[in-house]
N, C-alpha and C positions, 0 to 999 in steps of 0.2 A: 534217853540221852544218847544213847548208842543210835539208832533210830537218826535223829537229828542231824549229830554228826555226819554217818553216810549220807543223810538228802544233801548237805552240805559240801561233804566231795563229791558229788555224782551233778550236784550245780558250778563248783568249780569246773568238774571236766567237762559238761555241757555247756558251758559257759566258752572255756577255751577252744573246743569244737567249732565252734557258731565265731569264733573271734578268727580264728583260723581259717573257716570256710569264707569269711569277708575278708580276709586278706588281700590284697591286689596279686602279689607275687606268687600266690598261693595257685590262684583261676588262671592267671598267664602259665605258669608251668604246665596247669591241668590241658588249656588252648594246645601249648607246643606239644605236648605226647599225645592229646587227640588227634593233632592236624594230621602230624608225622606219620601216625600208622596208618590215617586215612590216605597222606598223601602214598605212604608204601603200599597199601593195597590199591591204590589207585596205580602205581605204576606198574603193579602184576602185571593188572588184570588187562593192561593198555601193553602192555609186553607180549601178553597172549593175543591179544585182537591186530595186534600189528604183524606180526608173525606169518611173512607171504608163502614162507614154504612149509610144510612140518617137516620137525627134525628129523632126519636122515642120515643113514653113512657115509658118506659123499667120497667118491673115488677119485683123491688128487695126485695118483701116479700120473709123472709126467706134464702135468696140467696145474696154472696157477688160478687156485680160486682164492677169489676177493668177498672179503666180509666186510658189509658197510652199512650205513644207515639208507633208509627208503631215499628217491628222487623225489624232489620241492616240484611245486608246481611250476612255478615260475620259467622251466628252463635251465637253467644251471642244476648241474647234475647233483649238485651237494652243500645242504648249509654246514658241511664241518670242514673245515679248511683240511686237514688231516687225511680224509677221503678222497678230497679232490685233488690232492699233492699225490698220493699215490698213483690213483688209476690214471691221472697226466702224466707222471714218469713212467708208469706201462707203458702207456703210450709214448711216447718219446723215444721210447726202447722197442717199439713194434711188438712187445711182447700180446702172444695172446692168454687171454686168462675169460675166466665166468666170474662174472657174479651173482654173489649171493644178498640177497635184501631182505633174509630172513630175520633181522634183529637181537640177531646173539651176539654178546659180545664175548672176546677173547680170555681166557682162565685167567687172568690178570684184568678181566674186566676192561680192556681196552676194544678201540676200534678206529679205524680201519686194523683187520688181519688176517691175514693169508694162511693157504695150506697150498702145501707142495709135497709130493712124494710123502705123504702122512706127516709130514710138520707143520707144527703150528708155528708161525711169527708172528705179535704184535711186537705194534711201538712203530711208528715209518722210521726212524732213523735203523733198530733192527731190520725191519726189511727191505730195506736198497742195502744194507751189509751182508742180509742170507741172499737176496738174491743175486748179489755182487758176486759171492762167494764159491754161488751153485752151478750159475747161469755164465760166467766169464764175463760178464758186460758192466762197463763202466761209463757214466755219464764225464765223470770227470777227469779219463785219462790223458785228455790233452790241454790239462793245465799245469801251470807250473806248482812244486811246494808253496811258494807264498802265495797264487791263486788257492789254491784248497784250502791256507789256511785263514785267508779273510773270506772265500765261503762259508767253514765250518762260524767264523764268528757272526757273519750277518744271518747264518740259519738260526744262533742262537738267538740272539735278536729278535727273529720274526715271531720263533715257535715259544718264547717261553719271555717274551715283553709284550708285542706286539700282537700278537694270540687274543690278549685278555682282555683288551681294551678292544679289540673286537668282537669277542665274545659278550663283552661290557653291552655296546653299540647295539647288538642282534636281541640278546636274551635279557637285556633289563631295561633298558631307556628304550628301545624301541620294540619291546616283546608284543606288542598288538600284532604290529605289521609283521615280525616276523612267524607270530601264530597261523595268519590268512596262508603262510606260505606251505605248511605243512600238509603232504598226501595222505587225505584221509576221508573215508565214503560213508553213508550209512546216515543211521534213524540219530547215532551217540556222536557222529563224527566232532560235529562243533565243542560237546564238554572235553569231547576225548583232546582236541587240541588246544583248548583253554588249562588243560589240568599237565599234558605235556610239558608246554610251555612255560608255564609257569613254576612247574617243578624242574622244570633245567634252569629257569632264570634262579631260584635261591638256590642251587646246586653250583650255578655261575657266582652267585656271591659270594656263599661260603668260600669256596675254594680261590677266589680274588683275597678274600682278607686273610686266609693261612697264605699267600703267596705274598702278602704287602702289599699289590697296586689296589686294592682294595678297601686299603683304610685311607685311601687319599679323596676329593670330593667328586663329583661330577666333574667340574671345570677342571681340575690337576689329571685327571684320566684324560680327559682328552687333549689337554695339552701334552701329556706323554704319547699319545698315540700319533701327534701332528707331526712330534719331531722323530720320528722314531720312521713316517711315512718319507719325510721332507730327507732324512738318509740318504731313504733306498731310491728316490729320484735323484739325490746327489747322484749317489754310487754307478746308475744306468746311465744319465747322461745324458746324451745320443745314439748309445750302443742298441745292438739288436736285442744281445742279450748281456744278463748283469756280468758273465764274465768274460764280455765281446762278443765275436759273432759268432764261436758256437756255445752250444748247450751246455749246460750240467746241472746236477741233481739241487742246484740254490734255484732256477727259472721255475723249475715245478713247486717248490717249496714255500715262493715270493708271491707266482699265480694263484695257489692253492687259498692265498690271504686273502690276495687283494681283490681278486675276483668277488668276493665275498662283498667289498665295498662298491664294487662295479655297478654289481646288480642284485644283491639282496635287501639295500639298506638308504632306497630313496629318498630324497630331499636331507638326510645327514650329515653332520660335517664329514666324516671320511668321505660319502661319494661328490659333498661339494670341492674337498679338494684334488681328488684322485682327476674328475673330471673336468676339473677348471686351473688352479695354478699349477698342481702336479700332472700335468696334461700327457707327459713322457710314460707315468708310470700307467696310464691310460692305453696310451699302443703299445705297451708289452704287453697288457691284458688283451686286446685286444689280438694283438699277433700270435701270444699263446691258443688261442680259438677259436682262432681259422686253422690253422694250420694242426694241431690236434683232436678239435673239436668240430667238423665240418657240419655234424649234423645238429651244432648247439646254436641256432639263429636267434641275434637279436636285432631289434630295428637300430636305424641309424641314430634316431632321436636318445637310445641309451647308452651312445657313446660321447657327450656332452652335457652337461650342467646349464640345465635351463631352467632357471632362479633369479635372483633379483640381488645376490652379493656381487662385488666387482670382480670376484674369480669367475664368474659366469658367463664372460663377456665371448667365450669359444664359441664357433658355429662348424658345422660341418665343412664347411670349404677351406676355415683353418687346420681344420684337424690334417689335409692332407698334406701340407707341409709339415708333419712328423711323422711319414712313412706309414701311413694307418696303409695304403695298400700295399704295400712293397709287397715281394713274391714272396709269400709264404705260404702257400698251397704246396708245393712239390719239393722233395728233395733238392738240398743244392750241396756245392762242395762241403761249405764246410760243418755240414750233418753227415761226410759220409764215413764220420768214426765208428758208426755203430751198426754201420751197413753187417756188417759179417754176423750181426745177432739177427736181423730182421727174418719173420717168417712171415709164409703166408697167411691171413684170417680165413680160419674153416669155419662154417658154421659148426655151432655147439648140438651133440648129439640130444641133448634134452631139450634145448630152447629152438632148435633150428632160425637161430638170429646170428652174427656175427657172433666172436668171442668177446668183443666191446660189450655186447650188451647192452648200451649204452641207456634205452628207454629213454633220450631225451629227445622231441620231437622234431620230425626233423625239416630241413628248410634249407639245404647246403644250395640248392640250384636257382634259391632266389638272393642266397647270399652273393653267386656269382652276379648272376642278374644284376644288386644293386651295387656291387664294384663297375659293374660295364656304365653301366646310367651315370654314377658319379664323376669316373675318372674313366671315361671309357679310352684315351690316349696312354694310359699308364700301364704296363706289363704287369701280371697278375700271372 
């Protein structure tokens, strides 16, 4: 009897086992904690293989070194808006600095992050404050308190609304395309950029829906990102720059985004509208990259929206009637705030390249070239 009874619970519990193990909720939990560790050892092991430098002590007395993510192929030095707001506001500052494309990020897990005289800075709004701080230079000293303070509000804007729904656009609705763009060589290159990509696209999710713009649908994202662009075309205008015709740390901030929709994110609505009805925020991008970026060539064809919507309707010979060539090659007056910070570019004692570093390939004397051909009567 005794006997019996145990076969009896040892068939209850095997019974429940088996009822358990065909659970649905049961095998999706088991799916998510397999994925998750494969996806984390997948990120190691693509953390170690990306890894252009080995770790080292890197000597930043005196010297601003820049930590960032690898250059895309495409040209554009940076798919993270964050990276490319910084080493453009280096630039803008003539500062020189190295960088580094070693794939580390900051104790805080951040990136873009500097070192200077043995400190560490992440976070770009910290480091335009350490370097404000260290270096005396100020992008924004010749605006007024209420310029600085509808700066400080459209940076918020850009970096912590308008960020996500670009982030949205790159790493989840269009993660194919922006997979192809990722530097990466070898026998593993393609899974290594399939398993990347797609682990920043649900690292882009999650972090959308702890933010809120995340729990809203496709169409409501991008409806927020239309009016959020349709702004910062308000706000420019016809200006050179968003706080008139000189500089400050909002131009690097706004470039750093929208460049992203320039030229990262083909046939999408961001670049249908950046390049067709928001046409203005087009020659900021543009002016931002001659004028900083001389050695970042793009053809003419990728500064206009060539599509079949009615914002499409721009051609090249329009475009110059919104100052696509105006002189922004050289210093003018009212850049020469920041004259007394500029130094000379030495080559770097390790890379013997500029201190830009820039690795993006270069084309600046055909960029001239195709201003002279277009508008060859227009000062340049």
């Amino acid at each position: 009897m005794t006997a019996l009874v145990h076969f009896r619970g040892c068939s209850r519990d095997y019974g429940g086992i088996m009822s358990a193990l065909g659970s649905e909720s049961w095998w999706k939990k088991t799916l998510y904690i397999t994925g998750g560790a494969l996806l984390a050892a997948a990120a190691y092991l693509l953390h170690e293989l990306l890894a252009i430098r080995k770790e080292q002590e890197l000597d930043s007395k005196d010297a601003i070194i820049l930590h960032q993510f690898s250059r895309p192929k495409n040209g554009i030095p940076s798919l993270s808006p964050f990276c490319l707001k910084i080493e453009t506001y280096l630039r803008m500052l003539d500062l020189p600095y190295q960088n580094y494309f070693d794939g580390k990020l900051s104790p805080q897990g951040k990136m873009p992050w500097i070192e200077y005289n043995h400190e560490q800075v992440s976070g770009s709004e910290f480091i335009v404050d350490f370097l404000e701080e260290k270096l005396g230079v100020n992008l924004n000293k010749n605006l007024t308190p209420q310029e600085i303070a509808v700066s400080r509000a459209v940076t918020k804007m850009v970096e912590e609304h308008l960020y996500w729904t670009i982030a949205y656009c790159q790493w989840v609705d269009n993660v194919e395309e922006t997979q192809k763009l990722l530097a990466m060589n070898g026998p593993l290159s393609d899974t290594l950029k399939w398993l990347l990509s797609h682990l920043n696209g649900s690292m882009v999710r999650r972090e959308m829906y702890g933010h809120g713009i995340g729990r809203f649908s496709k169409e409501e994202v991008y409806t927020l990102m239309e009016k959020d662009m349709r702004t910062l075309a308000t706000l420019l205008g016809d200006k050179k720059y968003f706080m008139g015709s000189k500089m400050s740390t909002l131009d690097a901030t706004v470039f750093g985004h929208l460049a992203q929709a320039m030229w990262t994110l083909p046939g999408t609505r961001p670049e249908q509208l950046i390049k067709g009805e928001l046409i203005n925020l087009a020659m900021f991008c543009e002016r931002m990259r001659r004028k900083f970026w001389p050695e970042w060539f793009v053809e003419v064809e990728d500064l206009y929206y060539d599509g079949d919507s009615e914002s499409s309707s721009s051609t090249p010979a329009g475009l110059l009637d919104f100052g696509l060539f105006s002189r922004t090659d050289t210093l003018d007056d009212s850049d020469s705030g920041s004259q007394s910070t500029r130094q000379t570019h030495t080559p770097s004692p390790e890379s013997d390249h500029s201190l830009f570093d820039s690795d993006v390939g270069t084309g600046s004397e055909n960029d001239i070239q195709l201003k002279e051909e277009i508008m060859p009567d227009l000062e340049v």
